[in-house]
Each structure stands twice: as structure tokens, then as C-alpha cells.
The first five atom37 places (N, CA, C, CB, O) and aatype in JSON, in Angstrom:
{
  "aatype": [20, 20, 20, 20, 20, 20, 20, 20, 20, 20, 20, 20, 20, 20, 20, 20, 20, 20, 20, 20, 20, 20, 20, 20, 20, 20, 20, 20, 20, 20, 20, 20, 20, 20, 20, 20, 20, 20, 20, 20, 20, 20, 20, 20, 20, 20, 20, 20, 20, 20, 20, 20, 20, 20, 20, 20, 20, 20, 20, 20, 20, 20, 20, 20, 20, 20, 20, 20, 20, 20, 20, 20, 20, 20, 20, 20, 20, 20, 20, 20, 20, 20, 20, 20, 20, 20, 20, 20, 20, 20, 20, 20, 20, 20, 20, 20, 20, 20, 20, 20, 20, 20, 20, 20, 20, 20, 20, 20, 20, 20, 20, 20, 20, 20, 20, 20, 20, 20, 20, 20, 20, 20, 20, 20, 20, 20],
  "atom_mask": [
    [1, 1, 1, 1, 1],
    [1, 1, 1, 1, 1],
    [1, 1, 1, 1, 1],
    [1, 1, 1, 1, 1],
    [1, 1, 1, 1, 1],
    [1, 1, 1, 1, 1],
    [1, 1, 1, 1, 1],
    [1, 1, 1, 1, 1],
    [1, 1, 1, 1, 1],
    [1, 1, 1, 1, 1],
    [1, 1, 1, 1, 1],
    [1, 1, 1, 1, 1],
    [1, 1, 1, 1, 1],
    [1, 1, 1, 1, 1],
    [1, 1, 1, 1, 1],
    [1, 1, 1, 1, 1],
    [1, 1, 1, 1, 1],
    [1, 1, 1, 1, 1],
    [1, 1, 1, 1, 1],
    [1, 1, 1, 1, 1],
    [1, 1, 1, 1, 1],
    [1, 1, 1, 1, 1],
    [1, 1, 1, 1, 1],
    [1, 1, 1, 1, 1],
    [1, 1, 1, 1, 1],
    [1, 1, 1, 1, 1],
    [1, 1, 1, 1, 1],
    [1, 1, 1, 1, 1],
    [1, 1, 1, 1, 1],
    [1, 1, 1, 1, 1],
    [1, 1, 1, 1, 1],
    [1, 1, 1, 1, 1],
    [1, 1, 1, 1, 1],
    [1, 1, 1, 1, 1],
    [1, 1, 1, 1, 1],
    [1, 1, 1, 1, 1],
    [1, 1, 1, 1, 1],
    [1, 1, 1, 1, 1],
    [1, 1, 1, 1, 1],
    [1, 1, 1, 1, 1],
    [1, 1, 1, 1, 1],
    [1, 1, 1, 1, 1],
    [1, 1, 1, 1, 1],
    [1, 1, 1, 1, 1],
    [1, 1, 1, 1, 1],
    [1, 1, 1, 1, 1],
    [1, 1, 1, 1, 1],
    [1, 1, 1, 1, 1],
    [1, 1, 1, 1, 1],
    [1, 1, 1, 1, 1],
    [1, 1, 1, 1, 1],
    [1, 1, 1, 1, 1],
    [1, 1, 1, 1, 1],
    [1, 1, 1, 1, 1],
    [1, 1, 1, 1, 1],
    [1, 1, 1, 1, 1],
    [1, 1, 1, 1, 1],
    [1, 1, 1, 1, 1],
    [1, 1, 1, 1, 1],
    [1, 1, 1, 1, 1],
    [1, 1, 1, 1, 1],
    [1, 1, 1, 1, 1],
    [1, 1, 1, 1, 1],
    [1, 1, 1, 1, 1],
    [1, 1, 1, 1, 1],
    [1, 1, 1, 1, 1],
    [1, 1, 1, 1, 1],
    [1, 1, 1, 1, 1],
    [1, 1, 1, 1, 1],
    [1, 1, 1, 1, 1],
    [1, 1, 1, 1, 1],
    [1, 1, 1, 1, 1],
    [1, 1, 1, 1, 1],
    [1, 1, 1, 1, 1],
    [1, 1, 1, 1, 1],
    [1, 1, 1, 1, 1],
    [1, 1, 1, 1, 1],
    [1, 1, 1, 1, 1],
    [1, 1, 1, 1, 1],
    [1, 1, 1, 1, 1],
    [1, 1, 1, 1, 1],
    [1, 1, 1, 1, 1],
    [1, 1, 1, 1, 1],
    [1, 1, 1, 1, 1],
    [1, 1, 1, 1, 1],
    [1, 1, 1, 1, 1],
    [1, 1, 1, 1, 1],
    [1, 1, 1, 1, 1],
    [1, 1, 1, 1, 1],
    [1, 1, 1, 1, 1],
    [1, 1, 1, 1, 1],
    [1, 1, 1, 1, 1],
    [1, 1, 1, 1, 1],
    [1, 1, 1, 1, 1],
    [1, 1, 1, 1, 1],
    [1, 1, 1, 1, 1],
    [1, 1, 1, 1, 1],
    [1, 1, 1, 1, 1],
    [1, 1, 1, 1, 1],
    [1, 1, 1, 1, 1],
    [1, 1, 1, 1, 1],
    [1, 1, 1, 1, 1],
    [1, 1, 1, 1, 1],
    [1, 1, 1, 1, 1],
    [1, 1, 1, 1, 1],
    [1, 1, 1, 1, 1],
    [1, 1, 1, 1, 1],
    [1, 1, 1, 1, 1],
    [1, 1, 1, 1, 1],
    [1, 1, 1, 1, 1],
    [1, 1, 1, 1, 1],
    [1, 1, 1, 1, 1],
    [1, 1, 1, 1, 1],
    [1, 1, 1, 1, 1],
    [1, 1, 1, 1, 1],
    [1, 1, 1, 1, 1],
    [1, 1, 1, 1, 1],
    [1, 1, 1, 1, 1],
    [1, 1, 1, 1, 1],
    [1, 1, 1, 1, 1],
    [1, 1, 1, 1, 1],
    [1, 1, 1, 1, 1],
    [1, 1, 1, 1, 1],
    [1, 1, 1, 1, 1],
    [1, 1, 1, 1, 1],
    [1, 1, 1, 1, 1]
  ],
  "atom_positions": [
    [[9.02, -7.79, -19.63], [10.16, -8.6, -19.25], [9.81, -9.45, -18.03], [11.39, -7.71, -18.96], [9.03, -8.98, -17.2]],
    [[10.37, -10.75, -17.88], [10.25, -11.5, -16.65], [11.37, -11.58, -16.0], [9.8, -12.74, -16.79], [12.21, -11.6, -16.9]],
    [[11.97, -11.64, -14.87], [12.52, -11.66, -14.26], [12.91, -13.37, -13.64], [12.02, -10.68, -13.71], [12.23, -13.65, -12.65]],
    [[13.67, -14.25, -14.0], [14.1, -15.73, -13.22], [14.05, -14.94, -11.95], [15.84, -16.66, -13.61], [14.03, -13.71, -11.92]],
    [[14.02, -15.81, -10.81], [13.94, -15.41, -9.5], [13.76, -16.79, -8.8], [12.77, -14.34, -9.25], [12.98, -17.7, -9.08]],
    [[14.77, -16.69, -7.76], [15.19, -17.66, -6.67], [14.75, -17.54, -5.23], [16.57, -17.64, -6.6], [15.38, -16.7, -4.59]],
    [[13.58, -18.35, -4.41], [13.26, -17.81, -3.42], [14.17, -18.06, -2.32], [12.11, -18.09, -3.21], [14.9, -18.98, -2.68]],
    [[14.4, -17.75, -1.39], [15.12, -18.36, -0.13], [14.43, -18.03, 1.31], [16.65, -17.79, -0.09], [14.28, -16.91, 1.81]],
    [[14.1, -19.1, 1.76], [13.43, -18.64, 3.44], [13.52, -20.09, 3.92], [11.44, -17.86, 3.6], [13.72, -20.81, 2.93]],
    [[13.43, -20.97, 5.33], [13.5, -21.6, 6.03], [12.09, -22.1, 6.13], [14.13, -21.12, 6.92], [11.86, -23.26, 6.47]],
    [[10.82, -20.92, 5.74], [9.51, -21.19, 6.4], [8.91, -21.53, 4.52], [8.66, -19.49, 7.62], [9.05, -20.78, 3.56]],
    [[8.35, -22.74, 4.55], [8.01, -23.06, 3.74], [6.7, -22.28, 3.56], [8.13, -24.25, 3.78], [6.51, -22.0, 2.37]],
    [[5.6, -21.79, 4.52], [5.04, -20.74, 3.75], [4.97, -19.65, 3.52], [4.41, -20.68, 3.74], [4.02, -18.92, 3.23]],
    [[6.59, -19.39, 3.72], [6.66, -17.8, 3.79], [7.15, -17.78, 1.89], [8.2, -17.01, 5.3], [7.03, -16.83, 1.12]],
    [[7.68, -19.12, 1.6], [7.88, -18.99, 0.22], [7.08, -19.21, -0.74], [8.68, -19.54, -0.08], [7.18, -19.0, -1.94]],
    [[5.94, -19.86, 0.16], [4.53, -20.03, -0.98], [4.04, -18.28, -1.3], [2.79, -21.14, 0.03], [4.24, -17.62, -2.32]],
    [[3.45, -17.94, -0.18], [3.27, -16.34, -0.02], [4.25, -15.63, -1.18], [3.77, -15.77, 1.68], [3.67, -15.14, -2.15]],
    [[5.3, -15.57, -1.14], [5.68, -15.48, -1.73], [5.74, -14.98, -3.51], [5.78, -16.08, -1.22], [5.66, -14.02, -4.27]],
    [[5.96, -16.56, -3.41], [5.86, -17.04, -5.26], [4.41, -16.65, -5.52], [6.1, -19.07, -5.74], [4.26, -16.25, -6.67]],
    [[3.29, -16.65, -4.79], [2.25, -16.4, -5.65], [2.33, -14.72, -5.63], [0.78, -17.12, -5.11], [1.9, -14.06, -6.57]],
    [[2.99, -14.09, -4.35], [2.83, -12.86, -4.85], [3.86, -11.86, -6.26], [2.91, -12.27, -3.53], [3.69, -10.87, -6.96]],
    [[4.82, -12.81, -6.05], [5.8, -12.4, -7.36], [5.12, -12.95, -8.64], [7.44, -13.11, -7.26], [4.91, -12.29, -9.66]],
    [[4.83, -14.23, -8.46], [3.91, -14.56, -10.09], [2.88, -13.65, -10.3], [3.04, -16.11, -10.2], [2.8, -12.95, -11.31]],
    [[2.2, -13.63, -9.52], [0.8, -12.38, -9.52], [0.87, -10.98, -10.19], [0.46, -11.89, -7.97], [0.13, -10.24, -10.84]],
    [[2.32, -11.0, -9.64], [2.68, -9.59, -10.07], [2.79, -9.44, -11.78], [4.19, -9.2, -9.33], [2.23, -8.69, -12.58]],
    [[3.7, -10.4, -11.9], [3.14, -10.65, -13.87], [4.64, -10.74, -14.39], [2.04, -8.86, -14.95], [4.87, -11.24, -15.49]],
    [[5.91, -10.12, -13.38], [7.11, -9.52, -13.91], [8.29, -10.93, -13.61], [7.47, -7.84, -12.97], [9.44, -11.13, -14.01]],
    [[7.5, -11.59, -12.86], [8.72, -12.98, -12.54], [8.21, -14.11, -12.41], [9.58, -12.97, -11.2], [7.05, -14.35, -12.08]],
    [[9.19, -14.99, -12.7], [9.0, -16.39, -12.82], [9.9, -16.95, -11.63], [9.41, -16.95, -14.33], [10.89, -16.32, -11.26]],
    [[9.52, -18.19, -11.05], [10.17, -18.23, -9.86], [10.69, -19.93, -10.55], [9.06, -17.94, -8.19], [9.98, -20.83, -11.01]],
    [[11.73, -19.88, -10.42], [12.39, -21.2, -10.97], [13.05, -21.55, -10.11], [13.18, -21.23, -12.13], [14.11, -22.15, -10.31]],
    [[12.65, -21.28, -9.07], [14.01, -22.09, -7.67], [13.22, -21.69, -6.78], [15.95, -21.42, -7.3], [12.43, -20.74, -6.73]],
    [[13.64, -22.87, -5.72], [13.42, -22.27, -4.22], [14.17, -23.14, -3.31], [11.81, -22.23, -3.7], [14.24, -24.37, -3.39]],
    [[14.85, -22.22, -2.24], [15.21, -22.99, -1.18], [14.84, -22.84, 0.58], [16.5, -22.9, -1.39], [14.05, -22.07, 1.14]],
    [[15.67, -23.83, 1.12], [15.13, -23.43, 2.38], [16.58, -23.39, 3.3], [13.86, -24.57, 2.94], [16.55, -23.6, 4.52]],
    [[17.52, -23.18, 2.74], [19.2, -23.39, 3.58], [19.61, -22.41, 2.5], [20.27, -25.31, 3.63], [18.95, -22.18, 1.48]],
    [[20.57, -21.95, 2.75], [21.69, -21.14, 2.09], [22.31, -22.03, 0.99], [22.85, -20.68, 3.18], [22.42, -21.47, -0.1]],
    [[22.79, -23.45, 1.08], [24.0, -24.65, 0.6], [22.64, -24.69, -0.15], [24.92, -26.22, 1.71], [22.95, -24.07, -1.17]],
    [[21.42, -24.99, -0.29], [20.62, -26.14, -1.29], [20.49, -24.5, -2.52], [18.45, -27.19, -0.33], [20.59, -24.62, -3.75]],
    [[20.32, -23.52, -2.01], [20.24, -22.44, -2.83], [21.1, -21.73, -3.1], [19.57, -21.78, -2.58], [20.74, -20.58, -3.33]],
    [[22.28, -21.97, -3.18], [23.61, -21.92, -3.81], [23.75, -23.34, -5.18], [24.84, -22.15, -2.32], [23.93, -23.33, -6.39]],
    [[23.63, -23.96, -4.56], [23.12, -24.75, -5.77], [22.21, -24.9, -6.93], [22.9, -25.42, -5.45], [22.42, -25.2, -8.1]],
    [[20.96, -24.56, -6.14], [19.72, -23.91, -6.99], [20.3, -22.71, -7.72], [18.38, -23.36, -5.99], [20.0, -22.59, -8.9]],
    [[21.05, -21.88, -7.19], [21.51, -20.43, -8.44], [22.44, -20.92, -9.21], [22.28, -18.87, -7.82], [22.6, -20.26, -10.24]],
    [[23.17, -21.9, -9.09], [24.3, -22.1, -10.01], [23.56, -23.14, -11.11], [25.78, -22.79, -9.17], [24.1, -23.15, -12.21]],
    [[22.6, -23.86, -10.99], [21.95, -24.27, -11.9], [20.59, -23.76, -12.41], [21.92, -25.29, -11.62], [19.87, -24.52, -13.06]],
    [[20.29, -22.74, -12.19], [18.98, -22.06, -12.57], [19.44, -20.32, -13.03], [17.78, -22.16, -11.03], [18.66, -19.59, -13.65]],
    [[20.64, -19.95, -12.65], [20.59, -18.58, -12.9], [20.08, -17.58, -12.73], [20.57, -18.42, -13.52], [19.95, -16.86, -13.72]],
    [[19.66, -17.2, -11.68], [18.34, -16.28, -11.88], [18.6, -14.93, -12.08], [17.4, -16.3, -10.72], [19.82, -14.82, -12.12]],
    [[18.32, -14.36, -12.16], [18.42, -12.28, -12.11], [18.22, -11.98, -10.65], [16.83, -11.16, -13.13], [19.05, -11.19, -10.19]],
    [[17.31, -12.43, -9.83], [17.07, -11.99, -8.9], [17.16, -13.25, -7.53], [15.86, -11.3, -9.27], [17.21, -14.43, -7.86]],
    [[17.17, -12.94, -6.3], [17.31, -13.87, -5.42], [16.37, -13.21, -4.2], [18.91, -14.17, -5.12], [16.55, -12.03, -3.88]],
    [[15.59, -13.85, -3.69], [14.4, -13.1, -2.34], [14.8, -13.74, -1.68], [12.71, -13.1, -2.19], [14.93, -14.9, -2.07]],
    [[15.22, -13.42, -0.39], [16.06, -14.4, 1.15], [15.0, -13.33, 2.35], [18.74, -13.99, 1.46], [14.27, -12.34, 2.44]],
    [[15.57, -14.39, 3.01], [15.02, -13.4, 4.22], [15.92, -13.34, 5.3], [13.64, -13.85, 4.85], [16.34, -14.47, 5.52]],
    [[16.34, -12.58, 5.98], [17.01, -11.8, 6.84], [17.87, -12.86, 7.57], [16.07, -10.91, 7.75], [19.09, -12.83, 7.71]],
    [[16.99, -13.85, 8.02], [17.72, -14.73, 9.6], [17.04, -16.32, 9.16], [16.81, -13.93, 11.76], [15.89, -16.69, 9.4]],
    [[17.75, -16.83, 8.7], [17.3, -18.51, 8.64], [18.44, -19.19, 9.53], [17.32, -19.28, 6.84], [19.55, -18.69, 9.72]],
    [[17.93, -20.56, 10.12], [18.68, -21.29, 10.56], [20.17, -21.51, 10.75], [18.33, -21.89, 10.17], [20.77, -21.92, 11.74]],
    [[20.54, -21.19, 9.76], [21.77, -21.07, 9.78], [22.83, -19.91, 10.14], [21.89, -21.39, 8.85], [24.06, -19.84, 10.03]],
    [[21.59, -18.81, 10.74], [22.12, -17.49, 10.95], [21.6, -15.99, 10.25], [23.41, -17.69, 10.58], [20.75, -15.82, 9.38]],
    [[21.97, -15.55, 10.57], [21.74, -14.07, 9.51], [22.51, -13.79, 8.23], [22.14, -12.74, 10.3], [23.58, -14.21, 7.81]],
    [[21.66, -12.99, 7.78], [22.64, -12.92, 6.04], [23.67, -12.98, 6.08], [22.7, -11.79, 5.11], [24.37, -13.84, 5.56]],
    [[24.11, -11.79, 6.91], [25.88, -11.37, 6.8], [26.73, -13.07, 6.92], [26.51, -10.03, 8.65], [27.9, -13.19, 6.55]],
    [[26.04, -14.11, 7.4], [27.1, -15.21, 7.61], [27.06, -16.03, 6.1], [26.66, -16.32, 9.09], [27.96, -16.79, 5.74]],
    [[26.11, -15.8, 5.46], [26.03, -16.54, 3.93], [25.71, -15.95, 3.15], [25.31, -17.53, 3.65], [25.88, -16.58, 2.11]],
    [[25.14, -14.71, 2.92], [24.45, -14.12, 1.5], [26.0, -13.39, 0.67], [22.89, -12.56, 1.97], [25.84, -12.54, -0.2]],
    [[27.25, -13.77, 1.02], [28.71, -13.25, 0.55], [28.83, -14.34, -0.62], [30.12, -13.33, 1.89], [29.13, -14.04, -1.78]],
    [[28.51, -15.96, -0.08], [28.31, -17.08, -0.91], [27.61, -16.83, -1.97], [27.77, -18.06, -0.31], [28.01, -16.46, -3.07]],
    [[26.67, -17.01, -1.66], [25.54, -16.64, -2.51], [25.78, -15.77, -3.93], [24.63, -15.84, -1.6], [25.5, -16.15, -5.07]],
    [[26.59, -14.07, -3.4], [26.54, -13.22, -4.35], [27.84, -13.63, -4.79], [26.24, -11.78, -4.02], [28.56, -12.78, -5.32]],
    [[28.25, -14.81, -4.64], [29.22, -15.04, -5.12], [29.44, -16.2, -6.6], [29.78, -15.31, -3.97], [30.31, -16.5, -7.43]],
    [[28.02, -16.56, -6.25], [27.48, -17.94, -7.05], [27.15, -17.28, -8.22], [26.1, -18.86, -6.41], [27.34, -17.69, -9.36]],
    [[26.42, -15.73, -7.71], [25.65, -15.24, -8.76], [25.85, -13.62, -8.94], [24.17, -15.62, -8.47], [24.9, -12.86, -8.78]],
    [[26.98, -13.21, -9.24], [27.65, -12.01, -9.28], [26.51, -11.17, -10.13], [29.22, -12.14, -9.97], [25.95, -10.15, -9.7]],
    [[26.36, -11.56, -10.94], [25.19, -10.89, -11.86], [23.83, -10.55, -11.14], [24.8, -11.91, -13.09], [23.33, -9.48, -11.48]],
    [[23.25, -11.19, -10.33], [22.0, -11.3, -9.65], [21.99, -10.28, -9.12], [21.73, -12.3, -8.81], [22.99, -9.55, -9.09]],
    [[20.52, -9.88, -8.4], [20.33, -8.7, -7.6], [19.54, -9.62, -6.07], [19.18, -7.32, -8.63], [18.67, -10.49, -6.1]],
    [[20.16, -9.08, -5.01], [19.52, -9.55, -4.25], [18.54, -8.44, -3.26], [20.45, -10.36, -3.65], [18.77, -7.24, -3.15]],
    [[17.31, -9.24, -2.57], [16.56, -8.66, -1.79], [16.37, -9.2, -0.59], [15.58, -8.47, -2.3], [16.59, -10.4, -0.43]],
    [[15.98, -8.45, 0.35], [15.79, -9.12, 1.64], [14.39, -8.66, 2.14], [16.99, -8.76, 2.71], [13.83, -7.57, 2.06]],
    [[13.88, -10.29, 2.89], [12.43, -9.6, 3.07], [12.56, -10.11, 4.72], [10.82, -10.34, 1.91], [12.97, -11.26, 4.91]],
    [[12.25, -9.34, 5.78], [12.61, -9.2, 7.52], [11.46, -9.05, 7.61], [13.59, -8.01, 8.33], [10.54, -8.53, 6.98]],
    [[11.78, -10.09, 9.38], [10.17, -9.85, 10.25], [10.69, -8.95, 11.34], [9.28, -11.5, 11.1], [10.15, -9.03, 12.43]],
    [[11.8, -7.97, 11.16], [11.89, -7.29, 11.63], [12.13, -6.02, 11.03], [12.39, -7.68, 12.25], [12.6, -5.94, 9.89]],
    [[11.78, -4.88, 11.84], [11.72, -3.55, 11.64], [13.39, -2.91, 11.47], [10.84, -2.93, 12.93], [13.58, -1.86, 10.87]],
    [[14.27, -3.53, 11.95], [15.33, -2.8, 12.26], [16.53, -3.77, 11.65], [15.38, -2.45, 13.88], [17.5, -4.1, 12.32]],
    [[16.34, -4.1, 10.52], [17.26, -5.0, 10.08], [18.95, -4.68, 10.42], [16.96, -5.07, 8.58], [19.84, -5.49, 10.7]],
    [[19.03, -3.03, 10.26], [20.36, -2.64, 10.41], [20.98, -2.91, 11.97], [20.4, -1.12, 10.0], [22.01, -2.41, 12.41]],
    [[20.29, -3.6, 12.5], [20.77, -4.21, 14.63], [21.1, -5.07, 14.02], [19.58, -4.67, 16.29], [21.87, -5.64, 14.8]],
    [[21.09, -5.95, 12.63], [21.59, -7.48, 12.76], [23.19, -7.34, 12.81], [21.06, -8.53, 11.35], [23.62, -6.53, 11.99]],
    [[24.14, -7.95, 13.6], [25.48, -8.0, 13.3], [25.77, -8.22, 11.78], [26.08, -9.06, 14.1], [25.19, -9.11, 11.17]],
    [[26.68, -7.36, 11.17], [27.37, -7.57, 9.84], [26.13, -6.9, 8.88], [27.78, -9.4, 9.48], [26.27, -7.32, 7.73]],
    [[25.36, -6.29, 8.97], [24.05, -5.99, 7.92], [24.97, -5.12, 7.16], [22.41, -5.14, 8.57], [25.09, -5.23, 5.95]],
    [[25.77, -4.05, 8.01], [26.45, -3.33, 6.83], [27.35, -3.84, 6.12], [26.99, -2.29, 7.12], [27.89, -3.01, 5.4]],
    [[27.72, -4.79, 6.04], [28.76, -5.01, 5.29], [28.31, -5.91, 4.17], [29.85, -5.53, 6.07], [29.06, -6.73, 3.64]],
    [[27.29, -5.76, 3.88], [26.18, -6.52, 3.43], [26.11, -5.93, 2.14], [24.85, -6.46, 4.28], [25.75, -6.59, 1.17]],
    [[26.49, -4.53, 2.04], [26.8, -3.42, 0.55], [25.31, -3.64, 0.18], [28.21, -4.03, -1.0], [24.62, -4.24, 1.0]],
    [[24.66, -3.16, -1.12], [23.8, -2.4, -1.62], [22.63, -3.35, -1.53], [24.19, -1.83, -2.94], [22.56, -3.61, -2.74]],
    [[21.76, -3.99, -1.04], [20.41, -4.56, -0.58], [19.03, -3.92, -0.79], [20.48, -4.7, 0.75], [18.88, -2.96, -0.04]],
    [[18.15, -4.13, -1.47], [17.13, -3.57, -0.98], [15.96, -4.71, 0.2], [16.47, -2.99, -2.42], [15.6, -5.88, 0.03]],
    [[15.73, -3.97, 1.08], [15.3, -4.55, 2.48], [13.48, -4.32, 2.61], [16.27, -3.55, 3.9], [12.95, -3.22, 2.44]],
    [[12.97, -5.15, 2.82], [11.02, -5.37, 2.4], [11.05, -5.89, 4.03], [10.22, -7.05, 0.69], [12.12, -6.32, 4.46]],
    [[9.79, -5.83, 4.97], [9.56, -6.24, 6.15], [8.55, -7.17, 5.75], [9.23, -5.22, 7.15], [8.32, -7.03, 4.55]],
    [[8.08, -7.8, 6.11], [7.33, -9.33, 6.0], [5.78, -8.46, 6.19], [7.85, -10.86, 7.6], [4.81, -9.03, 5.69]],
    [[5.6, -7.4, 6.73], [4.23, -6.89, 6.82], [3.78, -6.06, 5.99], [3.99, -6.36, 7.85], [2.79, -5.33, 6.06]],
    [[4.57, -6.21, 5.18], [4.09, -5.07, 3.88], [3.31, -6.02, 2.85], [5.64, -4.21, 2.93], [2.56, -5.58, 1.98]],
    [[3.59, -7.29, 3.06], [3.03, -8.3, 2.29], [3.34, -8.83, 1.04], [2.04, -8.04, 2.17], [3.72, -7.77, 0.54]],
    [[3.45, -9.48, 0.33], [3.72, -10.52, -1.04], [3.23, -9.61, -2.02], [2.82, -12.15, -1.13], [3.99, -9.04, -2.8]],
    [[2.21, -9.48, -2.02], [1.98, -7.5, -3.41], [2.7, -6.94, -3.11], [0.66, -6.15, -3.47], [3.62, -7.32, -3.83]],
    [[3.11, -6.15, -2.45], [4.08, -4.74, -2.19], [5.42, -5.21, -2.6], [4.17, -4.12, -0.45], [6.24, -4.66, -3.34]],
    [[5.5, -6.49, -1.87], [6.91, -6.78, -1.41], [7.63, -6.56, -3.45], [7.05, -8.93, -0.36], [8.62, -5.97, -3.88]],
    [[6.52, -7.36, -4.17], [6.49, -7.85, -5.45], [6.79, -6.44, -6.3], [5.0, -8.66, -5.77], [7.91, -6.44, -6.8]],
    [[6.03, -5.28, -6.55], [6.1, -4.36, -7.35], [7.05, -3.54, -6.24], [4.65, -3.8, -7.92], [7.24, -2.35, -6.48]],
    [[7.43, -3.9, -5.48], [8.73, -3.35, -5.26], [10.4, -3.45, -5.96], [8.77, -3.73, -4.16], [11.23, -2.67, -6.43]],
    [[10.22, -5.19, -5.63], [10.95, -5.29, -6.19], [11.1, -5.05, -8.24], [11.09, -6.29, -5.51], [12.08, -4.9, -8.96]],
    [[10.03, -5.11, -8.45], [9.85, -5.41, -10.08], [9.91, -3.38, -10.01], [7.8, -6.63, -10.84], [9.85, -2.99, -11.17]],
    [[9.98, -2.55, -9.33], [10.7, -1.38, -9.87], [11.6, -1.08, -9.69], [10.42, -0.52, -9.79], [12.06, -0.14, -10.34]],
    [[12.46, -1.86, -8.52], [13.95, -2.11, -8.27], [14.48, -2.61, -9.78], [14.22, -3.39, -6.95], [15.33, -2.0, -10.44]],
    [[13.93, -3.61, -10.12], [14.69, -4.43, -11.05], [14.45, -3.68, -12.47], [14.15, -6.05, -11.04], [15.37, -3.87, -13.27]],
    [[13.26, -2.76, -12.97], [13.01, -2.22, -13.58], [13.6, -0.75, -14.33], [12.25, -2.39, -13.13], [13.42, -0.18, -15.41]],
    [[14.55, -0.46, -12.82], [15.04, 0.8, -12.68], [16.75, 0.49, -12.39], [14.15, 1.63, -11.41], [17.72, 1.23, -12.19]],
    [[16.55, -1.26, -12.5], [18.46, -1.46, -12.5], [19.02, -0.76, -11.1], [19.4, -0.39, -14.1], [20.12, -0.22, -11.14]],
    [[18.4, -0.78, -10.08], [18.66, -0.36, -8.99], [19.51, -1.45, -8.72], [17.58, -0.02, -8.14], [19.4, -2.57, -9.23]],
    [[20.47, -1.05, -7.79], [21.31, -2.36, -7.21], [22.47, -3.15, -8.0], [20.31, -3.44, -6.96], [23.14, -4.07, -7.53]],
    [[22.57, -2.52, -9.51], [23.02, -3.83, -10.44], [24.62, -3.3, -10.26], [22.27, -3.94, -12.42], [25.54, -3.92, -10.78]]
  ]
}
């Protein structure tokens, strides 16, 4: 099975890293990417994906202020979060954030990848 999948990060090579490590992996296809919350709300409502990769704190703030949008675009989707920090749960609003699975940026684009593809494999989150 492949997985559609939507990237989201601010750092344009944190989404290259990325996509090659989710394509690599063999289980997803990456048919979107953004770099704002608004351009990838758009990107999910016209691409659909199963899955959505964000990362913790972009420009516009931390999840808790937009990833509500988001799972709102795409009720069906599963989302993940990938942090350059250790302690994601200090961000204001993380809990209210409901069922996430959370990857640190140093585990790397492999890990991050067959992580998620046994999340998604195992319907974790849905």
C-alpha cells in the first residue's frame, strides 16, 4: 500500500530530507508540500492525502495555533509531527492537540519514515 502524504515545514530542506526519506521508504508518495499552514490547507483540500508530516513550530506559530484547521480540512487524515525539540509537550496548547504521533528531527528521515509507515500500517491514530 502507498500512503498520499502532505509535507509541511517552513525549512525548505527540512522537506526535501524529508520526501526522499518517505519515498525511500517504499510506503508513500508525497503529492503536496507546503511551507505555511493557509498554502497546505489548500494543498489537502485538493490533493487528499492519508497522511500529513508538519513540524512542531513554523512561522506562524506552534501547532496548537493551526494544526485544528488543518484536521479540519482533512478529518480522515492522520497527522504527525516531526520537532527539533526534545520536549514537545512545554509547547503551549500541545495537549489539546489529542492523538499525534511526535518524531524529533534527530532521529532522521529513515526512522522518522518506517515509523510512521507502522503507525499508518497499524491504523494507529485513525
Amino acid at each position: 500500500m502507498t500512503w498520499r502524504t502532505l509535507l509541511l515545514d517552513d525549512d525548505p530542506i527540512m522537506r526535501m530530507l524529508m520526501r526522499r526519506g518517505l519515498e525511500a521508504e517504499g510506503s508513500f508518495s508525497v503529492v503536496a508540500e507546503a511551507g505555511d499552514p493557509t498554502r497546505a490547507r489548500q494543498r489537502i483540500v485538493e490533493t487528499r492525502p492519508d497522511c500529513v508530516v508538519t513540524d512542531l513550530h513554523l512561522r506562524e506559530g506552534p501547532a496548537p495555533a493551526w494544526l485544528p484547521g488543518l484536521r479540519e480540512a482533512a478529518p480522515e487524515a492522520r497527522f504527525f509531527i516531526v520537532t527539533g525539540t526534545d520536549r514537545p509537550e512545554d509547547t503551549p496548547g500541545f495537549a489539546g492537540l489529542g492523538r499525534v504521533l511526535v518524531f524529533t528531527k534527530d532521529e532522521g528521515p529513515r526512522r522518522i519514515a518506517e515509523g510512521i509507515r507502522e503507525a499508518m500500517g497499524k491504523r494507529l491514530l485513525a
